[in-house]
Every structure is written in structure tokens, then in C-alpha cells.
C-alpha positions as CSV (number, residue, x, y, z in Angstrom):
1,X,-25.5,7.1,19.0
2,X,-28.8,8.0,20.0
3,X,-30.5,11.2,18.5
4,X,-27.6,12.6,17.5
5,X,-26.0,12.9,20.8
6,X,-22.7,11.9,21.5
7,X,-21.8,8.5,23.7
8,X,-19.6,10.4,26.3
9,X,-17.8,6.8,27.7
10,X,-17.5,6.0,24.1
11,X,-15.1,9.5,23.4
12,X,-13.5,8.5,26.7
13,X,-12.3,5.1,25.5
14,X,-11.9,6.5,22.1
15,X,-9.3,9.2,24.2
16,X,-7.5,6.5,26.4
17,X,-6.6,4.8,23.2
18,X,-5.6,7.8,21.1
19,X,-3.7,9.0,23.9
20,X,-1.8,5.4,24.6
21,X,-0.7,5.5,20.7
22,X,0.6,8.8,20.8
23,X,2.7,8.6,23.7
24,X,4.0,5.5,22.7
25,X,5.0,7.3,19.3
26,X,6.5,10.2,20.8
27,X,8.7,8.1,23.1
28,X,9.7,5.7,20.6
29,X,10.4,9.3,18.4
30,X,13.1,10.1,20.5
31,X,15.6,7.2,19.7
32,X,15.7,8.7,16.1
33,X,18.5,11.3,15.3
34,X,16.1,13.6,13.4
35,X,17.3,17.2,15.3
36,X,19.8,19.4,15.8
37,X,22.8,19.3,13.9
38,X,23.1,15.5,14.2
39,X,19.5,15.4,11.8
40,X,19.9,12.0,10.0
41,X,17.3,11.0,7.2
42,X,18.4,7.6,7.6
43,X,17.1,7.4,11.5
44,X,14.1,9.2,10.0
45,X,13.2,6.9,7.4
46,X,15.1,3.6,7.9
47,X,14.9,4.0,11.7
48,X,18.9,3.2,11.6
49,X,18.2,0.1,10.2
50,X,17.8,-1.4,13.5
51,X,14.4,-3.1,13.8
52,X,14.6,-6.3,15.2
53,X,12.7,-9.1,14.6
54,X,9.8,-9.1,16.7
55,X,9.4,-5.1,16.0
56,X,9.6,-6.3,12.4
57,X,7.2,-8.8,12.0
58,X,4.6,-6.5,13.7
59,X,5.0,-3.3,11.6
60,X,5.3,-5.0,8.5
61,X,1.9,-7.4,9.8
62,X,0.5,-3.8,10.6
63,X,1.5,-2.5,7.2
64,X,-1.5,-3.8,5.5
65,X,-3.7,-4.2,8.4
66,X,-5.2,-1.3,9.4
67,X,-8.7,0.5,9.2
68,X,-9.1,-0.4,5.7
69,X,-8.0,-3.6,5.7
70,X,-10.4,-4.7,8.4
71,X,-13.5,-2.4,7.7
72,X,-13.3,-3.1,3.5
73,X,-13.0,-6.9,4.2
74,X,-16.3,-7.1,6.6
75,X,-17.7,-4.4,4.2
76,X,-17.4,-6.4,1.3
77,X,-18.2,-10.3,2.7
78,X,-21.6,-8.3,3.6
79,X,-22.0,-6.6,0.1
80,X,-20.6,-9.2,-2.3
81,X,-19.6,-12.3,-0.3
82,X,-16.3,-13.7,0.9
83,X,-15.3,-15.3,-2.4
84,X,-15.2,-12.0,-3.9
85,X,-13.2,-10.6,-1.0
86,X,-10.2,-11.2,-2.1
87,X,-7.5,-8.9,-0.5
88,X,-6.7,-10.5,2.7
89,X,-5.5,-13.7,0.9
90,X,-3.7,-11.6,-1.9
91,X,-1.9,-9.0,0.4
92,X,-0.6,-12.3,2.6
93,X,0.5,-14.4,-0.5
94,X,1.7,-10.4,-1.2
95,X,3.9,-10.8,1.4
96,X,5.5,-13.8,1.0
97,X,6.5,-13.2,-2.6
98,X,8.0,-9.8,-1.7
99,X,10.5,-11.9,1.1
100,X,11.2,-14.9,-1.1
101,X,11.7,-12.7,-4.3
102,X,12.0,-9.2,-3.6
103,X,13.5,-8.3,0.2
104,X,17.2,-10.4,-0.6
105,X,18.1,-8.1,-3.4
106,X,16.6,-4.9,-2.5
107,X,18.3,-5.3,1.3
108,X,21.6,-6.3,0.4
109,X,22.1,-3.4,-2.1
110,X,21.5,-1.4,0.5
111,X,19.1,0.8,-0.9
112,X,17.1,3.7,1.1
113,X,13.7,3.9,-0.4
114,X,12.3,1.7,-3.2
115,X,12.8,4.3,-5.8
116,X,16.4,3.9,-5.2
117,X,17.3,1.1,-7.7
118,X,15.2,3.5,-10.3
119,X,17.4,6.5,-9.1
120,X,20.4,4.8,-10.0
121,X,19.8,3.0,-13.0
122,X,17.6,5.8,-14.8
123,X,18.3,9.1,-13.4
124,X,15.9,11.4,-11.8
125,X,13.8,12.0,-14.6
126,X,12.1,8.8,-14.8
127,X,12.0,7.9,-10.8
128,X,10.1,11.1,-10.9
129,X,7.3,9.6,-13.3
130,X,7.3,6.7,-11.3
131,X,6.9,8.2,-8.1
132,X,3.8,9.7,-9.4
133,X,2.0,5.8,-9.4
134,X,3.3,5.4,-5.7
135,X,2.0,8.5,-4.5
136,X,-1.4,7.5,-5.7
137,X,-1.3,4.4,-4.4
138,X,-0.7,5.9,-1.1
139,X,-2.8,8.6,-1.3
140,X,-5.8,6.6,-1.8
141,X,-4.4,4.0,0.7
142,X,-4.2,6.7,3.3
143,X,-7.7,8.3,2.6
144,X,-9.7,4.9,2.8
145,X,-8.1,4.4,6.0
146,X,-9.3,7.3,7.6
147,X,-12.4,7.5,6.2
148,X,-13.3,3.8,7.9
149,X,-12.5,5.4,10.9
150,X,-14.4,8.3,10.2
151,X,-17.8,6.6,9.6
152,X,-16.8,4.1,12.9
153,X,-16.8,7.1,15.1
154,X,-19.8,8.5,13.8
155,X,-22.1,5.3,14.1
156,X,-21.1,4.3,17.3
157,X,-20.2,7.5,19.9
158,X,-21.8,10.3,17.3
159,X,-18.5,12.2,16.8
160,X,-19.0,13.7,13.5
161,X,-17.0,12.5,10.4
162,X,-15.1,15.0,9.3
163,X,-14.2,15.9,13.1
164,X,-12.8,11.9,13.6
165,X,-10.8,12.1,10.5
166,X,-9.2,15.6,11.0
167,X,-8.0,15.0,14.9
168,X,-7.2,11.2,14.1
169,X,-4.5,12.5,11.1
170,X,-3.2,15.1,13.0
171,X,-2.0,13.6,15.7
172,X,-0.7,10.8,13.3
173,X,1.1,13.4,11.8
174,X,2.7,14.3,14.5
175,X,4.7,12.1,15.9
176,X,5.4,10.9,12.2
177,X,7.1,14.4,12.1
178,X,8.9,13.8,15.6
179,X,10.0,9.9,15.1
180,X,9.7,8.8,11.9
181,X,9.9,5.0,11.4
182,X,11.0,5.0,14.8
183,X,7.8,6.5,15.8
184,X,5.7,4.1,13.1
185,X,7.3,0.9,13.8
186,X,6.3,1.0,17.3
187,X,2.7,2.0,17.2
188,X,2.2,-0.7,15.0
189,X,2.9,-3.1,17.4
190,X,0.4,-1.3,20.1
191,X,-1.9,-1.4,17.1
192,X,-1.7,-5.0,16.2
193,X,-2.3,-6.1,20.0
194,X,-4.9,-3.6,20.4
195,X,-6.8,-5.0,17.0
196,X,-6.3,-8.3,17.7
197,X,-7.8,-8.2,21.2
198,X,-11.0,-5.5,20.5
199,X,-12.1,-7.8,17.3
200,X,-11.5,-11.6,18.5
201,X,-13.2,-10.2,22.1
202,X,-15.9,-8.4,20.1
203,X,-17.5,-11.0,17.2
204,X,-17.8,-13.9,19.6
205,X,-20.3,-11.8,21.5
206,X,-22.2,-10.2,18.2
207,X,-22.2,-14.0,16.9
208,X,-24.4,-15.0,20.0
209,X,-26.7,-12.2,20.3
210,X,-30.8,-13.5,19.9
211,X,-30.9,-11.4,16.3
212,X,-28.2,-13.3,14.4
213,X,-29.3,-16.5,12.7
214,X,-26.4,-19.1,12.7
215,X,-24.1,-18.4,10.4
216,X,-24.2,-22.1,8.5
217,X,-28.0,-21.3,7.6
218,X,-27.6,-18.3,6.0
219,X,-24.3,-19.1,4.3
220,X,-25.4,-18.1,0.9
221,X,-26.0,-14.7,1.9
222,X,-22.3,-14.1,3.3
223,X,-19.9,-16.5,0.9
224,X,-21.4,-15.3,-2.5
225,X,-20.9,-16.9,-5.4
226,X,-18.6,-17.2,-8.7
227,X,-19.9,-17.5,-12.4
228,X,-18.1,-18.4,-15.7
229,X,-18.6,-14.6,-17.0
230,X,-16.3,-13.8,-13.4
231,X,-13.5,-15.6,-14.3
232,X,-11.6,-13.1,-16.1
233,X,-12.4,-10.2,-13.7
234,X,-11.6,-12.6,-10.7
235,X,-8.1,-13.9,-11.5
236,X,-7.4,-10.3,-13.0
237,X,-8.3,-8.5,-9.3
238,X,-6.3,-11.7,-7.7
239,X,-2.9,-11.0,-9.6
240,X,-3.3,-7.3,-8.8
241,X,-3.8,-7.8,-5.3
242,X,-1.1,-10.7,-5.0
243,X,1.5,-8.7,-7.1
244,X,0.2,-5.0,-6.8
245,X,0.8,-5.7,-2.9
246,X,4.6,-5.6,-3.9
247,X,5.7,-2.2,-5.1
248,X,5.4,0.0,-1.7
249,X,7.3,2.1,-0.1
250,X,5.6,1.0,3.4
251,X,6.8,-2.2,2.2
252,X,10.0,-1.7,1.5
253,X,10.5,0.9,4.3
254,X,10.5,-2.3,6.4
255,X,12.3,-4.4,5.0
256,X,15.2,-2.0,4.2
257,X,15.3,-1.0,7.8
258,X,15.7,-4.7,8.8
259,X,19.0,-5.5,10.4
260,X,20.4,-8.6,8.1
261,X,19.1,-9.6,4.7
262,X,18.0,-12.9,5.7
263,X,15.8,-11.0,8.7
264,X,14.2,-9.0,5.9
265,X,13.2,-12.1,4.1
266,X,11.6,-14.2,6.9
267,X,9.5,-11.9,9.0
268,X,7.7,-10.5,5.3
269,X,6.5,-14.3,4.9
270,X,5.4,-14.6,8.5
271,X,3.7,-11.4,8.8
272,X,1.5,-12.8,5.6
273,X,0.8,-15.6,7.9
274,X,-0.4,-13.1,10.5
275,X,-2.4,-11.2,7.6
276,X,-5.1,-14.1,7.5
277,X,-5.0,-14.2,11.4
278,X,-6.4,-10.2,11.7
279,X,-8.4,-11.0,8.5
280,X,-10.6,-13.6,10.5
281,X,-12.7,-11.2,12.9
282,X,-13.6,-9.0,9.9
283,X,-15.2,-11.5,7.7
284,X,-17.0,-13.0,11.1
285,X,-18.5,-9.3,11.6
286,X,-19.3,-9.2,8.1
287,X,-21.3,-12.6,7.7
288,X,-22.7,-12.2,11.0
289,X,-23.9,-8.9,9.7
290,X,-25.5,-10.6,7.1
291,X,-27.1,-13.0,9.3
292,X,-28.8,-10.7,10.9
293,X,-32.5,-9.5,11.3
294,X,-31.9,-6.1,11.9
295,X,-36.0,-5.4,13.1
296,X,-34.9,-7.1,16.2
297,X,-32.4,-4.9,17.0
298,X,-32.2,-1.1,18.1
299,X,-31.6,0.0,14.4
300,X,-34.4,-0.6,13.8
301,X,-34.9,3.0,15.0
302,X,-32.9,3.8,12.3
303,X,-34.2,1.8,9.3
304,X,-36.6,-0.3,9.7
305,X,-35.7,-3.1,7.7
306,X,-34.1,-6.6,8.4
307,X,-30.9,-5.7,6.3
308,X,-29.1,-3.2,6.2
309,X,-29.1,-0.7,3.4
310,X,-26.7,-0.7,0.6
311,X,-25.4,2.7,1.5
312,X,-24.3,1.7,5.3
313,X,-22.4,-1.6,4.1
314,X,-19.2,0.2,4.7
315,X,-20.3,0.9,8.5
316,X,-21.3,-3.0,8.7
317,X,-18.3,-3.3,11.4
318,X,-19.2,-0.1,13.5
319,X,-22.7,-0.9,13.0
320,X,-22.2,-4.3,14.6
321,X,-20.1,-3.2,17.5
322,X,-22.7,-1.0,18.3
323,X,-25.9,-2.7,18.1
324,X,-25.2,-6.3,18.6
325,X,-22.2,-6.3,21.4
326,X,-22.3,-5.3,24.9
327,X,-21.1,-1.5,25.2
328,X,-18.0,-2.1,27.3
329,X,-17.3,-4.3,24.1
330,X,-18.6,-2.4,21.5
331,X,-15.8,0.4,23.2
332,X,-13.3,-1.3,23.2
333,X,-13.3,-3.0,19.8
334,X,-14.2,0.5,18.3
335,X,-11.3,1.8,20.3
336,X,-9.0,-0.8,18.6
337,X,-10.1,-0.1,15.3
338,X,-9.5,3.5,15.6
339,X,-5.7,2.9,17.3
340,X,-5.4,0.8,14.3
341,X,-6.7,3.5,11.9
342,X,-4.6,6.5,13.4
343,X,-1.7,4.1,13.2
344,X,-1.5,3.0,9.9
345,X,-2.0,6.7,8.1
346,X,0.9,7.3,9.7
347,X,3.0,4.7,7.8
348,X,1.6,5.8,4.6
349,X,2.1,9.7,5.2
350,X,6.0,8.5,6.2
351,X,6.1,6.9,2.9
352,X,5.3,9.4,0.7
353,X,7.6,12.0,2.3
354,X,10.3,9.5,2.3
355,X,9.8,9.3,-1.6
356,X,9.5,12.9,-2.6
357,X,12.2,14.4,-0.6
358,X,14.8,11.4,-1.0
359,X,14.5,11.0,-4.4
360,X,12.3,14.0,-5.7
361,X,13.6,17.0,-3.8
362,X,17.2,15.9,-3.1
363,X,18.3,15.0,-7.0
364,X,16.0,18.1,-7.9
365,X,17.9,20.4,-5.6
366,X,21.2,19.1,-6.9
367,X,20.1,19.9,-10.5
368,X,19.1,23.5,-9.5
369,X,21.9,24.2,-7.5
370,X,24.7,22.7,-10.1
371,X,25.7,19.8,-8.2
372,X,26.0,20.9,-4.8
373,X,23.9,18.4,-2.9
374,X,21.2,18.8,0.1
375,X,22.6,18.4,3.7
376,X,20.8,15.9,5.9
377,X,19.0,18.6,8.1
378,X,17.7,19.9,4.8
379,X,16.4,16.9,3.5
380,X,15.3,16.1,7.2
381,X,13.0,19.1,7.4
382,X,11.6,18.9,4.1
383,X,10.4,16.2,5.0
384,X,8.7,17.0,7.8
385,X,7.1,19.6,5.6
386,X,5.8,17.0,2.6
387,X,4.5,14.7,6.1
388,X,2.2,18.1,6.7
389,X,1.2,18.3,3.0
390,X,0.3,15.0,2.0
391,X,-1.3,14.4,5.3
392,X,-3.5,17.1,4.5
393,X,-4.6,16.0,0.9
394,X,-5.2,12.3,2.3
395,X,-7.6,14.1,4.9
396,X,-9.6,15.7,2.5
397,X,-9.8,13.0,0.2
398,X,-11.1,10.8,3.2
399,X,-13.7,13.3,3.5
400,X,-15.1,12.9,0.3
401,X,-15.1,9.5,0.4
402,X,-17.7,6.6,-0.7
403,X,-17.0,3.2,-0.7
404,X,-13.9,2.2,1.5
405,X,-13.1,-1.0,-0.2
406,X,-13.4,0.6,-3.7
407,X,-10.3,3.1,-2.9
408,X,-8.6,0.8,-0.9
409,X,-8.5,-2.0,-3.3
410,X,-7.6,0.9,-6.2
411,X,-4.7,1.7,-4.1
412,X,-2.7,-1.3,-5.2
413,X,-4.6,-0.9,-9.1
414,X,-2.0,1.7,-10.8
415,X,1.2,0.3,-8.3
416,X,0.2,-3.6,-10.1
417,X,0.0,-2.3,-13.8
418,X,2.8,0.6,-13.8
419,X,5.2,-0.2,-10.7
420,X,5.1,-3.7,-10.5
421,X,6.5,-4.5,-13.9
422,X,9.2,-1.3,-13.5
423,X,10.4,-3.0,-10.2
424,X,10.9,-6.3,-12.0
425,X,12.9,-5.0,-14.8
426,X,15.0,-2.6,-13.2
427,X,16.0,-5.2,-10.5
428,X,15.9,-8.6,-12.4
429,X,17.3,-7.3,-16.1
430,X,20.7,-6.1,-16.4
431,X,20.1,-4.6,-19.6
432,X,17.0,-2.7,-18.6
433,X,17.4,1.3,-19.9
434,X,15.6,4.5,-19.9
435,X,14.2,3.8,-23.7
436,X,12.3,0.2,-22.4
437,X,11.5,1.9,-19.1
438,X,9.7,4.8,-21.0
439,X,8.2,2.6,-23.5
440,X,6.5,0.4,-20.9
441,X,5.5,3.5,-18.6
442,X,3.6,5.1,-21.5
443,X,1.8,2.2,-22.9
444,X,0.7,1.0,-19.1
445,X,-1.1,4.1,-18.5
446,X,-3.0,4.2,-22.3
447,X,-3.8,0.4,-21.7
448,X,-4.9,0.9,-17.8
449,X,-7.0,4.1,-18.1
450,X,-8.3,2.8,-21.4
451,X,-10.4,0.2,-19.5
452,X,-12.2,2.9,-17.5
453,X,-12.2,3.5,-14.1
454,X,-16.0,3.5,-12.4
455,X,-14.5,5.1,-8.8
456,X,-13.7,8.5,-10.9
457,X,-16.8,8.2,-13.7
458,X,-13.5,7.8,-16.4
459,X,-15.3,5.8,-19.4
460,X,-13.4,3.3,-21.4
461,X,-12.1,4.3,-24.8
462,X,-10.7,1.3,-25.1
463,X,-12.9,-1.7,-25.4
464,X,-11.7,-5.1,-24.0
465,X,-13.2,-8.2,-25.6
466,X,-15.6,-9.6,-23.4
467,X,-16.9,-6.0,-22.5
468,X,-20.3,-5.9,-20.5
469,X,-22.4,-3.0,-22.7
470,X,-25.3,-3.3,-20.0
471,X,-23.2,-2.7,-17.2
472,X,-20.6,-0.7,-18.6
473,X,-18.1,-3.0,-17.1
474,X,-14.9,-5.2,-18.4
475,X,-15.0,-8.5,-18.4
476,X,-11.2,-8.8,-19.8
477,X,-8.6,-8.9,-17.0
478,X,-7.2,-5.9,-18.6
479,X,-5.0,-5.4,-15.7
480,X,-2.9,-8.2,-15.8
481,X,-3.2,-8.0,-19.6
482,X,-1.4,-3.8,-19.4
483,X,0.5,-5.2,-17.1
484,X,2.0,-7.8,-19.1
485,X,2.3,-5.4,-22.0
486,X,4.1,-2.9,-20.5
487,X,6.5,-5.7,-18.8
488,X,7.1,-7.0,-22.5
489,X,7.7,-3.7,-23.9
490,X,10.4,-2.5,-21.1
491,X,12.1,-5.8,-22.1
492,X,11.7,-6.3,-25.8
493,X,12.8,-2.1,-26.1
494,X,15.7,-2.1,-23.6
495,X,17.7,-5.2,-25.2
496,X,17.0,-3.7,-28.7
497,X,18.5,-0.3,-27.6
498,X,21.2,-2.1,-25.5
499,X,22.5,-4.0,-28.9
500,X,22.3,-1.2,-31.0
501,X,24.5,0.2,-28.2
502,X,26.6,-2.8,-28.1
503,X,27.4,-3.7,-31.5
504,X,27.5,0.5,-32.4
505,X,25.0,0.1,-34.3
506,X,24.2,3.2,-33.5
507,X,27.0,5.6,-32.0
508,X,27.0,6.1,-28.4
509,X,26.6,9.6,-28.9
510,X,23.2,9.2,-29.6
511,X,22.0,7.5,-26.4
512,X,20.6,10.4,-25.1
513,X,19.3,8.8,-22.3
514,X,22.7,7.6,-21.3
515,X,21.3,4.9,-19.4
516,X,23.1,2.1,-22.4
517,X,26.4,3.2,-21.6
518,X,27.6,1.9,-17.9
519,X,28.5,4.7,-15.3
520,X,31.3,5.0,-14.0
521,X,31.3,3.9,-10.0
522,X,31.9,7.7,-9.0
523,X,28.6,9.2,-11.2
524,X,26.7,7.3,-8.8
525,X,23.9,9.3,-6.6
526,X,26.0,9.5,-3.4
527,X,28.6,7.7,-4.6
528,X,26.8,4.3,-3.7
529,X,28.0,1.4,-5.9
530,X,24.9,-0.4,-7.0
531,X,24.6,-4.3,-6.2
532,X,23.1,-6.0,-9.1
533,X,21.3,-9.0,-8.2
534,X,22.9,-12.5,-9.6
535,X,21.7,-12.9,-13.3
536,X,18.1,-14.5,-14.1
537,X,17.0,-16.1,-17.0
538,X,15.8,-12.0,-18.9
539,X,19.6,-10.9,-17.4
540,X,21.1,-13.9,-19.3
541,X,19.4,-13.2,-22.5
542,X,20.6,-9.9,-22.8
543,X,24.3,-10.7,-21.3
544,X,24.2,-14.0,-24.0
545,X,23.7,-11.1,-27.0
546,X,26.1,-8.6,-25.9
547,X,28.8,-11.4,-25.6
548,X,27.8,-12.4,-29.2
549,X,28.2,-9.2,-30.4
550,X,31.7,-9.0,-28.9
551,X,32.9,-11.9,-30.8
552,X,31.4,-11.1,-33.9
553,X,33.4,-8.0,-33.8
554,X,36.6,-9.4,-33.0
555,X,35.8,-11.9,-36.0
556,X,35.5,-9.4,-38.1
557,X,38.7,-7.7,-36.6
């Protein structure tokens, strides 16, 4: 961008590649059964449960790497170094944890949407609550994505920001409304080839241009460093991103719609391989940037300085396409950037309209309407109207964005320290309830916002030991630390209230909740029967005490 004139064959190739994305979502949007009478929310949001393999490994690879992904990581091995940019590692060993652990269960229960499990074993009331922790998460997810492509556009072709970000999620939105996963699965594989070709085509060149210093010279500026006063705040952001990375409907949608359980397993723990693969050409662009004298370039038009100012660290990627590539290059990696960008809102839009109207709207309409349940064009269509209304709210939080890394990393912040533990319990403990479930909801959220939260000026009220009073920072990985104290209190409460249960210690007519006292098959949300994963070491603990206090009952007897 020169003057504030626009690069007219850099909104051409900018076109071509919107245009290739879109009608490859709307032709992929008509093998899903989502109108006319034959409307199926299943198609719509599971895609029939018919991805194959190599679909699979590229949507669920594309999950996570997307405009955030690939400007935050060169934004922050510029600003803070590449040992402190930790998310592409945690989101792949993310991945593999969720197969080996997570995709066998979840898969062969057959399950929907993630919230299912929660639907079934708590009743709406509490999915509800914990579908407000995933709808941040996606929210802020959705809107760091679109605002990296927002400040792309504007550095290199001149197209304003708010303009990028407001066509780019539209037409995300719809062929999300046309296809579904359908439509989302298959744009992330255009994505994925587009991104991988436009970067590892793009840093080679920047890497050899007369203003970049090599790269092993200046390697101080660009791998940072770690001090003993870190430690704490470095595994703490580690664990969230590693086990945060888990509890998503984007991820689950995936591997729910995988055809076999063993299928859904696999191609999570090879798509964290592929992860560090696209994670490669964004640190490059980031040290490079940081190798850089930027007086010898053309920014220097623009600041005349040779770094780049703290406030354009999240541009570093556009900013190196632009001024230190060739402009057929600088095109097309900007081009694959913004594919990537416009393809990946759409998966988190998708996800949380799956949520709301599967297991928001549908058990709310049953409770309104005395039982009589939602048909499948109903839920179908509601959907398609939360898709328009959270694509909107993610647009005009991108807007309003500042730092790109900062919201994308607090994406997976409230999904690590409320979801995570939730998921654990409600899939891993037999005896989990409503009472333990509640207990560790309430106590996450007063132990997570206690800490503070810097990206929305919230102050800490609760002090952490270790607490940094000149910085105003925690030094306490207080994450991992509510995180472990809600996971202990969803345990330690749930087998209390399941033996007072048990042994009648306190009459079954006062579980309230009536989440101690075992369904019967038919009470079941659409009379699915739920498939409890094989016992684990919490499960036997709580199965070991109710046995117990069966035979100490018939002793007495």
C-alpha cells in the first residue's frame, strides 16, 4: 500500500482466492440434507458422519490452523521470542491427547456435539452454564481470526480493516448456512494446501532479501529467553494450551463425524503432526522479521526505524510479505493467509450454532412446549439463524481488536480451567452428579477471574503467591492451580453426594438434582442410551464405595 491507495492486482488475487473457497463450499454444501422436508441436523453438523480419512486429517489439521494460528505465532516469536511461543507445540500435543484419550469414548457413544455427554448426565440446566465457557472460547477464537486478516489486508493491498473483516465473514457465513460441516470440512482442505504453498513459497524469498541479517546472528533477538521467576507462568500457559486445546466443539465436531472410532482416534494425532509442519513458515517470518533492518527497506517510508514498532508486531507477517518478498509472492502468500482466515471462522461460527440450538434451543423448546420436541427442520433453521448472530458478534469483536495472540491464546483460557475438568469428570467418573459438577463450576470461575485478566483491565482480587506488585502480573500458575481445584471439587462433592444417596443417608427424595439416582433408559434426551466409557481408576473408587455400602446393608439386614 502506497499512500493510501489500494494495490488493485493485490484485490484481484485476494478475489480469485475468496472466490475458489466459496465455490468449493457451496458445492461441497449440497451433499448435506439441510432443506426441504428431508432437513437433517445431523448432515448439518456431523456431515452424516461420513468424513473420510484424508478429508479428516485436513479439517481437523485446519481446525487450529488458521489466521490466528499463523499470524499470533510469527507475531509473538517477533515480540517475545519463540520459547515463549508456545501454542503451536501445545495445540499439536493438544491433539494427540484428545485421540489417544478423548475421541474412543466420545465416538463410540455416539454423541452429536460435545455437550452431549453433559446433556445426558446433568440435564439442561447445567449444559447450559457450560455452554457459556465454549461460546467464549469460540467467540474470541473466531474474532482473532478475522482480525489477523483484517490488519493483512490493510498492510499489504490498502483495503480497509473493517471492510476485510466484514466481506471475509459474510461470505464465510454463508456457505456455513448452505453446507454445514459439509461445507467446512472441504474448504479446509483448499485452505491447508493453499497455506502451505503461499508461506513455504513466501519466507524462503523474505529470508534472502539484502535487509535480513542471517538468522543465526541475530538469534537472541528472535528465540527469547526463560528466567527462574517464568517458571510458574510458563508451565501454567503450557498445560492450558496442551489441555485447554481439548474441550471444543470444532474439535469434537470432527471427530464425531468420523466414520469408525478407531478413524477418529488416528487422524487427531496425525493432524498434531501436521500442526508443527504449518507452524514452521510463521516462526521463519517472525524471526526473519526480527532480523531485519527495516531503514533498508520501503518502510522505511513508514517509520523510519530499523525495527518495527511495538504496535505493528501483530502485522509482522503481512508486513513481511509485503516489503521483503517479490509482489507476485507477497500475493499469493497474503492470498493464502486470507483463504485460510475466511475458512476457519467458518468452523468456529458452525460450532457455536451447533451448541446452542442442539443442546440450548432444542431441550429449551421441549421444556416450554411440555415435552413435545423440536422437528429437525426446526432445529435446522435455527441454526442457520444463531450462524447469522454469532457471526455477527465475532465480526465486531474483531473490529475492536488489539493484540491477536492475546485473544487467541485467551480463547483456550476459560475452556482449560472450566471445560476441561467438566469433560474429564462427566466422561471418566461414573459417579460424577449435578452437586460436584456445580461445585467445581462455581469455584473455577471465583479462582480464574480472581487472578485478573489484563486483556479486559479485570484486576485481581485474589492474590496468588508469587504476585508481581510492579507489574501487576501473577507469577502463580493459577490456571492449572483453579483448574485442579475445581477438578477436585467435582470429585470429592459428587462421591460424597453419591454415598449419601447410596447408603440413604439421605432419602432420595431429597436429591433434587436427580442426577444420584440412575435414569431409566427411556428418560433419556432422544431416547439415546448413553455408553459409559470402561471404568478408570476415579470410576473404581466410587463403584468400590457404593459396593461397600451394599454389603454393609445386607450385614445389617
Amino acid at each position: 500500500m502506497v499512500d493510501g491507495v489500494i494495490n488493485i492486482w493485490g484485490l484481484v488475487a485476494i478475489i480469485i482466492f475468496y472466490v475458489i473457497i466459496f465455490i468449493i463450499g457451496i458445492v461441497a454444501g449440497r451433499k448435506s440434507k439441510s432443506f426441504g422436508k428431508d432437513a437433517n441436523s445431523t448432515d448439518l453438523i456431523l456431515a452424516g458422519r461420513n468424513i473420510g480419512p484424508f478429508v479428516g486429517i485436513f479439517t481437523l489439521t485446519a481446525t487450529w490452523v488458521g489466521g490466528g494460528y499463523i499470524n499470533g505465532t510469527a507475531e509473538y516469536t517477533l515480540s517475545s521470542g519463540l520459547v515463549w511461543c508456545q501454542a503451536p507445540v501445545g495445540y499439536a500435543i493438544s491433539l494427540a491427547v484428545g485421540g489417544l484419550v478423548f475421541a474412543g469414548p466420545m465416538r463410540s457413544a455416539g454423541y452429536m456435539t460435545m455437550l452431549d455427554p453433559f446433556q445426558q448426565k446433568y440435564g439442561p440446566v447445567m449444559t447450559a452454564l457450560l455452554y457459556i465457557p465454549a461460546l467464549l472460547g469460540d467467540l474470541f477464537w473466531s474474532a482473532a481470526i478475522l482480525a489477523a486478516l483484517g490488519s493483512s489486508l490493510t498492510v499489504v493491498i490498502g483495503l480497509e480493516n473493517t471492510i476485510s473483516i466484514i466481506v471475509s465473514a459474510v461470505i464465510a457465513v454463508f456457505y456455513t448456512l448452505i453446507g454445514g460441516l459439509y461445507s467446512v470440512a472441504y474448504t479446509d482442505v483448499a485452505q491447508l494446501i493453499m497455506i502451505l504453498i503461499g508461506l513455504f513459497l513466501a519466507f524462503p524469498f523474505a529470508m534472502h532479501h539484502p535487509a535480513v541479517s542471517p538468522l543465526e546472528m541475530t538469534s537472541s533477538s528472535w528465540l527469547g529467553s526463560l528466567t527462574e521467576n517464568d517458571a510458574g507462568l510458563y508451565l501454567d500457559s503450557g498445560l492450558q494450551l496442551i489441555f485447554g486445546g481439548i474441550p471444543w466443539q470444532v474439535y469434537f465436531q470432527r471427530v464425531l463425524s468420523a466414520r469408525t472410532v478407531g478413524q477418529a482416534k488416528w487422524l487427531s494425532i496425525v493432524a498434531g503432526f501436521f500442526c508443527l509442519v504449518c507452524a514452521v513458515p510463521a516462526v521463519m517470518i517472525g524471526a526473519i522479521g526480527a532480523s531485519t533492518n527495516w531503514t533498508e527497506t520501503a518502510y522505511v517510508d513508514v517509520y523510519n526505524q530499523t525495527t518495527v514498532p511495538s504496535e505493528e508486531y501483530k502485522n509482522i507477517l503481512p508486513l513481511v510479505l509485503q516489503y521483503l518478498t517479490p509482489p507476485a509472492v507477497s500475493f499469493i502468500g497474503l492470498g493464502a493467509v486470507s483463504a485460510a482466515v475466511m475458512s476457519s471462522t467458518d468452523s468456529a461460527i458452525l460450532s457455536m450454532s451447533s451448541l446452542f440450538s442442539h443442546n440450548v434451543y432444542r431441550p429449551l423448546r421441549k421444556f416450554l412446549c411440555r415435552g413435545k420436541k423440536a422437528s429437525e427442520l426446526e432445529v435446522v433453521w435455527f441454526m442457520r439463524v444463531a450462524v447469522v448472530v454469532f457471526g455477527a458478534v465475532a465480526t465486531v469483536m474483531a473490529i475492536y481488536i488489539t493484540s491477536i495472540y492475546a485473544l487467541w491464546f485467551l480463547c483456550s483460557d476459560f475452556v482449560y480451567v472450566i471445560l476441561f475438568p467438566q469433560l474429564v469428570c462427566v466422561i471418566f467418573l461414573k459417579q460424577a452428579n449435578m452437586y460436584g459438577a456445580l461445585t467445581g463450576y462455581i469455584i473455577g470461575w471465583i479462582l480464574r477471574l480472581g487472578g485478573g485478566e489484563a486483556t479486559f483491565n479485570l484486576a485481581a482480587f485474589i492474590l496468588y503467591p508469587w504476585y508481581d506488585f510492579e507489574n501487576s502480573a501473577q507469577r502463580f500458575p493459577f490456571k492449572t492451580f483453579s483448574m485442579l481445584v475445581s477438578f477436585l471439587s467435582i470429585v470429592i462433592v459428587s462421591l460424597i453426594f453419591h454415598v449419601l444417596f447410596a447408603r440413604e443417608i439421605l432419602p432420595k427424595r431429597y436429591d433434587f438434582f436427580a442426577t444420584c439416582i440412575p435414569k431409566p433408559e427411556e428418560e433419556l434426551e432422544d431416547g439415546e442410551e448413553m455408553d459409559g466409557p470402561e471404568k478408570t481408576g476415579l470410576s473404581n473408587l466410587g463403584y468400590n464405595l457404593e459396593e461397600q455400602a451394599k454389603q454393609e446393608n445386607n450385614t445389617k439386614l
